[in-house]
N, C-alpha and C positions, 0 to 999 in steps of 0.2 A: 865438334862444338857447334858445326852447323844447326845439326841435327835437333840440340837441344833449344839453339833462338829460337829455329823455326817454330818449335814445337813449346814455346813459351807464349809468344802474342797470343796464339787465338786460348789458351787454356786461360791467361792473364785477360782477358779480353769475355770470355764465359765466365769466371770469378766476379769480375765487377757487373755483368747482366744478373748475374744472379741477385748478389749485394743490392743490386738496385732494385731489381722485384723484391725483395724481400722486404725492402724498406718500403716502396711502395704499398704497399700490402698490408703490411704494418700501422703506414698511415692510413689507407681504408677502413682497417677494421677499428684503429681507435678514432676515428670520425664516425664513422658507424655506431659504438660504442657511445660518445657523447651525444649523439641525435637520440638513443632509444637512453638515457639517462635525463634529457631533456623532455621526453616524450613521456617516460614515468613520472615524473615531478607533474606535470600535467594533468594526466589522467588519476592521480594521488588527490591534487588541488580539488578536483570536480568530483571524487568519490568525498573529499570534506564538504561538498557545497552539497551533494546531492545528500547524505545524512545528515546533515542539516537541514535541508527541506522536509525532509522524508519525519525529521524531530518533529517539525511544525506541523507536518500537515497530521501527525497521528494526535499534536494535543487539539489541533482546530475537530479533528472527527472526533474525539474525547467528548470535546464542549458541545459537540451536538448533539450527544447520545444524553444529555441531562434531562432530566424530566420537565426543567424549566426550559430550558430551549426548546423541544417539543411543544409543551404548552404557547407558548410565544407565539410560535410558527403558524400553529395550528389557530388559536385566535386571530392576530394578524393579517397572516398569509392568504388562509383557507376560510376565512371568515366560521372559521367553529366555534361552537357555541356546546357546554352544556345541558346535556340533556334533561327535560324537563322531566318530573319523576313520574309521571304516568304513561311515559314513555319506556321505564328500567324493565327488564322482564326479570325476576328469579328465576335464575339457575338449580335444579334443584342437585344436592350435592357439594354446597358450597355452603360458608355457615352466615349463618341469617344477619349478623354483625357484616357481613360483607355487602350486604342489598341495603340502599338507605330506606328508612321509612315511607312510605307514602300519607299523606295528608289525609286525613279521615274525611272531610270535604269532595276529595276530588276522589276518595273511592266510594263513598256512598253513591255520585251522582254517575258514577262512569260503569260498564265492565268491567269487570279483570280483564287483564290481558292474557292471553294466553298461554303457557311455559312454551316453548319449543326447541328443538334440537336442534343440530347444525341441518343445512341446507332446509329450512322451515320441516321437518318432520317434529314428529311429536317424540317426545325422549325415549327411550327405553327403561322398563322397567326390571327390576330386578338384580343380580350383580353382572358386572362387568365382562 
C-alpha cells in the first residue's frame, strides 16, 4: 500500500501541471484569438474607408476627363486662348467639315500656310 501513495503524489501532482498548462494555453490562444478578431474588424473598417476614397477619387478624375473641365483649366489656368484661323493648318486626309473656314479677308491678304506632317515634314503622298 506503500508503494501505491508513494507513487500517487507526484503522478496526482503531473495530472494537475498538466491541467494547468492546458488551461493556460487555452487562455493564450483564445486571447490571441480575440486580438487578431479585433485586429480584423480594423483592417475591414479601413478597407470600407479606403473604397470609399478610392469611389471618390475615380468620380473627382471622371470630372476631370470632361471636355469642360479641360476647357476651364486651359483658359483659366494656362491662360489659352483659341486659335485664330489663320493660324489652323488642313490636315489633308480628314474631311473638309472638320477645318473651320478661313475668312476671305485674311486669305486674300496673307499666304497659305503651309500643310505639314508630324515633326514639321511635308506629308506623304500617296497610300499609307
Amino acid at each position: 500500500m506503500r508503494s501505491v501513495r508513494s507513487a500517487f503524489l507526484p503522478l496526482w501532482t503531473l495530472a494537475v501541471a498538466a491541467t494547468v498548462s492546458a488551461f493556460v494555453v487555452h487562455l493564450a490562444l483564445r486571447g490571441r484569438t480575440v486580438q487578431l478578431g479585433y485586429e480584423l474588424g480594423r483592417a475591414r473598417q479601413e478597407q470600407a474607408r479606403l473604397r470609399e476614397v478610392h469611389r471618390v477619387l475615380e468620380l473627382e478624375a471622371s470630372s476631370y476627363k470632361t471636355p469642360e473641365r479641360v476647357e476651364i483649366v486651359a483658359r483659366s489656368l494656362l491662360g489659352m486662348e483659341p486659335p485664330p484661323p489663320d493660324r489652323i493648318v488642313a490636315i489633308p486626309g480628314l474631311p473638309i467639315a472638320a477645318v473651320p473656314p478661313v475668312s476671305s479677308a485674311s486669305s486674300a491678304s496673307a499666304d497659305p500656310a503651309p500643310v505639314v506632317g508630324m515633326n514639321g515634314a511635308p506629308p506623304r503622298e500617296g497610300p499609307p
